[in-house]
N, C-alpha and C positions, 0 to 999 in steps of 0.2 A: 505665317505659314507659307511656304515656298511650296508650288505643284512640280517646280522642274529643277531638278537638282544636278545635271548633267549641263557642260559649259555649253550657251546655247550663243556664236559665234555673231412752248412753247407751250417747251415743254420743258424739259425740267420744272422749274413752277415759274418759268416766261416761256413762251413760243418766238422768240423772236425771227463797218468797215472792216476792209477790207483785210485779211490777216495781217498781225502785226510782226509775225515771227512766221519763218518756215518758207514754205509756196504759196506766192503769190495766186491766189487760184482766180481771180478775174484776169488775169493772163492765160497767154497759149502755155500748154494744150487743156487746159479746164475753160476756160472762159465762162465762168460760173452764170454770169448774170445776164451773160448773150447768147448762151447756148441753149438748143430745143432740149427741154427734159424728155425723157422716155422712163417713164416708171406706171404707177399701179391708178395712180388720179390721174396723169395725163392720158393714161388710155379712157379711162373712165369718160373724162371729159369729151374726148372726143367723140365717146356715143352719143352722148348728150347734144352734144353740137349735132351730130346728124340724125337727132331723133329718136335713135334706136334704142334709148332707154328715157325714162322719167324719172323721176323723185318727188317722193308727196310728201308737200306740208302737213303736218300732224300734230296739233295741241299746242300747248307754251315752248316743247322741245323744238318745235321746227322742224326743219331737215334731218334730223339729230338723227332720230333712226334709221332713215332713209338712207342717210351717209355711209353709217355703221354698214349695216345688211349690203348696200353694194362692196365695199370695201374687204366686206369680212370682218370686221374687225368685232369682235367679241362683247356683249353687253358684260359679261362677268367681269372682265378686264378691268371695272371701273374704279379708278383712284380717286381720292380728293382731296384737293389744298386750297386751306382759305389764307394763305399769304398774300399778299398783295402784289406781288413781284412780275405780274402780266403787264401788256401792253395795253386789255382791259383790267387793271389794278381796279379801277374807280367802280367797278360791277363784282367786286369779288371782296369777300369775308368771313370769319367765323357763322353767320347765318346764311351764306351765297357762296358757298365755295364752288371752285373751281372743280368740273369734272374731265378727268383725261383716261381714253381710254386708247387700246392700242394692241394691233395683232404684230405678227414677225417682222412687217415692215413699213406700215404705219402708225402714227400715232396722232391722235385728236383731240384739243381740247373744247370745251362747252363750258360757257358763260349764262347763264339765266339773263338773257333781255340782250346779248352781245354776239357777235360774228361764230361760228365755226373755225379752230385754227388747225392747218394740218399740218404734220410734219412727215414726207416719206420718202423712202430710200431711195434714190436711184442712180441704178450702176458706175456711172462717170459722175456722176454731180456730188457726192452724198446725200445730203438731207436736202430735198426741196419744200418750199414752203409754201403754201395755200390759201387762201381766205373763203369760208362760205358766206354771202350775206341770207340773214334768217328771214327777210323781208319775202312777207306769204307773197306779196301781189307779182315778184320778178321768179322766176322761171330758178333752181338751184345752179350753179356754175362755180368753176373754183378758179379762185381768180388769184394768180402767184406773186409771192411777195418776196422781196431781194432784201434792199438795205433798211430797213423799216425791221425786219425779222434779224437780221445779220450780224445787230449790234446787241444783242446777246445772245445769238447760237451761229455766232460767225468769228470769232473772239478764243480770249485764250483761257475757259472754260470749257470748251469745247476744242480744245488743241488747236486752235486756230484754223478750222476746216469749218463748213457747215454743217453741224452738228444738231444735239440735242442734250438737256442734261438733265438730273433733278438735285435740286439742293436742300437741304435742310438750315431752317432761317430760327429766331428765336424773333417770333413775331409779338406783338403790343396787344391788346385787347384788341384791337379793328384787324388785325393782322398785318402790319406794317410792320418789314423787317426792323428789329433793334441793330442797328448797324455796328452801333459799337460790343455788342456781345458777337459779333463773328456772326459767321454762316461756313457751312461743309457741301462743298459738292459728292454727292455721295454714289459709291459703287460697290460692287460683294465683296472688295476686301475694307470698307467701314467697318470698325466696330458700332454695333446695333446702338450705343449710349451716342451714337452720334448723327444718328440717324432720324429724319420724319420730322424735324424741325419744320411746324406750319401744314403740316399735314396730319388729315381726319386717318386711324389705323384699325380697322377691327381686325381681330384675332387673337390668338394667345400663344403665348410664349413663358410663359415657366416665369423663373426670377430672373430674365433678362432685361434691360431698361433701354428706352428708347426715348426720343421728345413728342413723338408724336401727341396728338387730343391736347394738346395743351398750349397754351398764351400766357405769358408774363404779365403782373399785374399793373404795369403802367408802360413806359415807357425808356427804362432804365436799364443798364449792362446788368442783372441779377449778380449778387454774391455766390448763390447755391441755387438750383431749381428744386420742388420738391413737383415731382409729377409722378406721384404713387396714383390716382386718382386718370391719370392718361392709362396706366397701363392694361391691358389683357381683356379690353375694351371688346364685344361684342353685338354691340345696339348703340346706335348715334341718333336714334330717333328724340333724346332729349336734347341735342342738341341746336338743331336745323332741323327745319320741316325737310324731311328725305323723303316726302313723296314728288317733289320738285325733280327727281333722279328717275333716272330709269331704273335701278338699284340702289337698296339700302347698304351697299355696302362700304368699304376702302380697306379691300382686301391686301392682308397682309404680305402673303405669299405672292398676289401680284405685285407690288410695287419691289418687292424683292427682287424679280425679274426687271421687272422695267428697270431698275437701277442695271443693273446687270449690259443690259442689252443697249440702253443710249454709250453706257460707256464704251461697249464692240464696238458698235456700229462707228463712232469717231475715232476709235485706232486705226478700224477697218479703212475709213476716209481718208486719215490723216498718212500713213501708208502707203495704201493706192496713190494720190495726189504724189507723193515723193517721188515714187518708182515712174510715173509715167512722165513723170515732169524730168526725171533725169533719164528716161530714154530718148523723149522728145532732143532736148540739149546735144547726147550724142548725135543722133539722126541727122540734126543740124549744125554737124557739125565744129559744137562746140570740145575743148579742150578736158574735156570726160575720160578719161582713163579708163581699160576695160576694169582696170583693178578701184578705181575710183567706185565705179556703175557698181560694181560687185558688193561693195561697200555699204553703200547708199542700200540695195536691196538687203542686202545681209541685215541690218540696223533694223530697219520696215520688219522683217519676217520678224526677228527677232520680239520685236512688243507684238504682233499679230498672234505671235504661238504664246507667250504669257499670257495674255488676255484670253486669249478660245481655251486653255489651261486651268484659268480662273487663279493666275498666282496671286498669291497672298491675301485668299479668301478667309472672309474674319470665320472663324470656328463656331458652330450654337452651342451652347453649353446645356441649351434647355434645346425639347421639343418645340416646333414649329407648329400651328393650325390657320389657318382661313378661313373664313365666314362663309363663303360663298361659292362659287361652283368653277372658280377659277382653275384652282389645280388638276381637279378634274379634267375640265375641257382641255387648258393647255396639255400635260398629257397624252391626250386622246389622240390629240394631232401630230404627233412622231411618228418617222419614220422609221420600222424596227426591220431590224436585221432576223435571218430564218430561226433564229431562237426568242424572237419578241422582245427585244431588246432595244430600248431608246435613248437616245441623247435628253430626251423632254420627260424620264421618269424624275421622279422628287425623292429625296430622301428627306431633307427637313427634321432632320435627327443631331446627323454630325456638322451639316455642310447644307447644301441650296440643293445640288441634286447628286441622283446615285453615281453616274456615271460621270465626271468632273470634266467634260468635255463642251464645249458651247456647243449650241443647237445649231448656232448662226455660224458655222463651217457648213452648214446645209443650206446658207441662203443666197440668196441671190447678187447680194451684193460681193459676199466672198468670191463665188461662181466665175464672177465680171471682175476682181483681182486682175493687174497684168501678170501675164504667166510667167513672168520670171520670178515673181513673187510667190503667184499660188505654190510655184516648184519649192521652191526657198522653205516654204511656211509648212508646208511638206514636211521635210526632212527633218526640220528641226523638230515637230511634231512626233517624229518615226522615235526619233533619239531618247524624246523623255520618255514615249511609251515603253521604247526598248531599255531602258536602265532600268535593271534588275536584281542589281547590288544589294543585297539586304543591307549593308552599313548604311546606304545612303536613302533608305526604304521610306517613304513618308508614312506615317500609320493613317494618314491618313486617304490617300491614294498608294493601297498597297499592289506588288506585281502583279494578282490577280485581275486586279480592277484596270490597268491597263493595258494589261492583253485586251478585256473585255471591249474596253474603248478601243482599240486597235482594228478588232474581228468589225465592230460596228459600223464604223469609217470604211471600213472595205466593202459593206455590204450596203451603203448609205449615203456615201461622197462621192459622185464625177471625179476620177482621176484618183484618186487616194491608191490603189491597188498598186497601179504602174508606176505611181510616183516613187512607191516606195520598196520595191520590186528590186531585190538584190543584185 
């Protein structure tokens, strides 16, 4: 399914050199692994450095909530993958899986007896990476991590920016990827049968099929999987002991998002990175053509406005549900235009949400786009809202539904009004 029909011109389940394809980003003007971060944990950090806040050790979790509640970051949010595919692999299992949780523009993983990994946004860098140690007797600090993290969300998984991903693996009874059965990195346009490979899933979903709850019985490429016994799953408490969590859950409708959103956030990256690296080049000089630069932008806008479009979002065929209070909260926290109207409503019927619009045209990293870009992304944006062709009418993002997004963005994005202001 195509959203735009008009010519448009640590995570994952690792937290982790240098790209191998695209911009160089440990070069000017990124200088990734030299440059002072400014995002949501370096500020944090810095109160901490000067006292002005604390964080209490509490239980087996550690820091764990501690981190969350400064951060913001949601306990409902919480996912779970017992793959082994971490950096701590050797602490993570079908009875130890991994917990990640994660608001607009952090996201954090938790190991039972292993470090805090973070991963968050920030406006020039993309994805910065963190370390907590859970050690009660040292003071909490987050301590950043570069090439150690970089070699699998630095890479071309993550488009070769600093990134983030989530894949789905066909993991072994221990959880060790089957390498020879594949693995999928996965985003809203997977089909769901391809999805949650090595990942715990509550919720229900009609006769849709997914991999998730489920491990292959040895160590072998399977001929067929039968995982009727994974599916529509609402209680894992036979599973793993789940009072080890701060929730029993592995909400379905989150990790739907989450998928969703590592994948923005590295177009967002991988884009950004493009555009400023070839202004940088003019600037200095270099043999950049205005019609080259135009180009270069043009390309970047172009996957930015797909992606915030949600093009070739896989379709449900069934109803969507979640276990837990995820949809809810997310939700709650949109920004609505004077008819109460949000980017973060859910449909969970036809599609992921009502309004087929990403959220994260309201964040922060978009915000911090070079503006010849944010212009760019714009326009193209105005276009597919404004095509109103009934021959070329998606049924399923019909004319009505993007005026709707259109009004929204006007009442809800810095800059959207005048950008696209006849």
């Amino acid at each position: 399914m195509s959203l735009i029909r008009v010519p448009v011109a640590l995570l994952g389940v690792c937290l982790l050199s240098v790209a191998n394809a695209g911009v160089n980003y440990e070069e000017e003007p990124i200088n990734y692994s030299e440059a002072t971060p400014e995002n949501r944990v370096s500020r944090l950090q810095q109160r901490l450095g000067s006292r002005e806040v604390t964080l209490e050790h509490r239980g087996p979790q550690g820091y764990l909530r501690a981190v969350l509640a400064a951060l913001e970051i949601p306990v409902s949010s919480q996912v779970l993958t017992f793959a082994r595919t971490s950096l701590q692999d050797d602490k993570i299992g079908p009875r130890t899986p991994r917990a990640i949780y994660f608001s607009d523009d952090v996201h954090l993983g938790y190991v039972q007896g292993g470090l805090l990994e973070i991963a968050v946004s920030d406006r020039r860098l993309g994805m910065v990476f963190y370390t907590v140690s859970q050690d009660a007797g040292k003071p909490a600090s987050f301590q950043r991590r570069t090439n150690n993290c970089l070699t699998c969300h630095g890479a071309a998984r993550t488009r070769n920016v600093p990134g983030v991903l989530v894949r789905s693996v066909h993991p072994d009874p221990d959880g060790h990827p089957v390498i020879s059965a594949g693995s999928f990195v996965t985003t809203h346009a997977s089909p769901l049968a391809q999805r949650w490979g090595g990942w715990y899933v509550t919720g229900t979903h009609g006769d849709q099929r997914h991999l998730g709850n489920f491990t292959l019985p040895d160590n072998k490429k399977p001929r067929q999987i039968d995982n009727a016994a994974g599916q529509n799953v609402t209680d894992l408490s036979g599973r793993f002991d789940v009072g080890q969590y701060l929730s029993p859950h592995s909400d379905l409708v989150a990790l739907m998002v989450l998928e969703h959103q590592t994948a923005t956030y590295n177009v967002l990256t991988q884009a950004g990175f493009e555009v400023r690296s070839a202004l940088y080049e003019q600037d200095r000089g270099a043999t950049v053509t205005e019609a080259e630069l135009q180009q270069r932008i043009d390309k970047s806008a172009e996957l930015v406005a797909k992606m915030l479009l949600f093009e070739g979002e896989a379709s449900l065929t069934a109803s969507i549900r979640g276990t837990s209070e995820f949809a809810a909260e997310f939700a709650a926290r949109g920004r609505r235009d004077s008819r109460g109207r949000s980017l973060r409503e859910f449909d969970l019927a036809r599609r992921m949400f009502r309004f087929p619009c990403s959220y994260l045209i309201q964040s922060d990293a978009f915000a911090g786009l070079p503006e010849p870009l944010r212009q760019a992304v714009f326009r193209r944006l105005r276009a597919a809202l404004n095509n109103d062709q009934s021959a070329t009418d998606d049924p399923l993002f019909t004319a009505k539904e993007r005026r709707a997004v259109s009004e929204i963005l006007s009442e809800t994005v810095p800059g959207w009004s005048e950008a696209v202001r006849p």
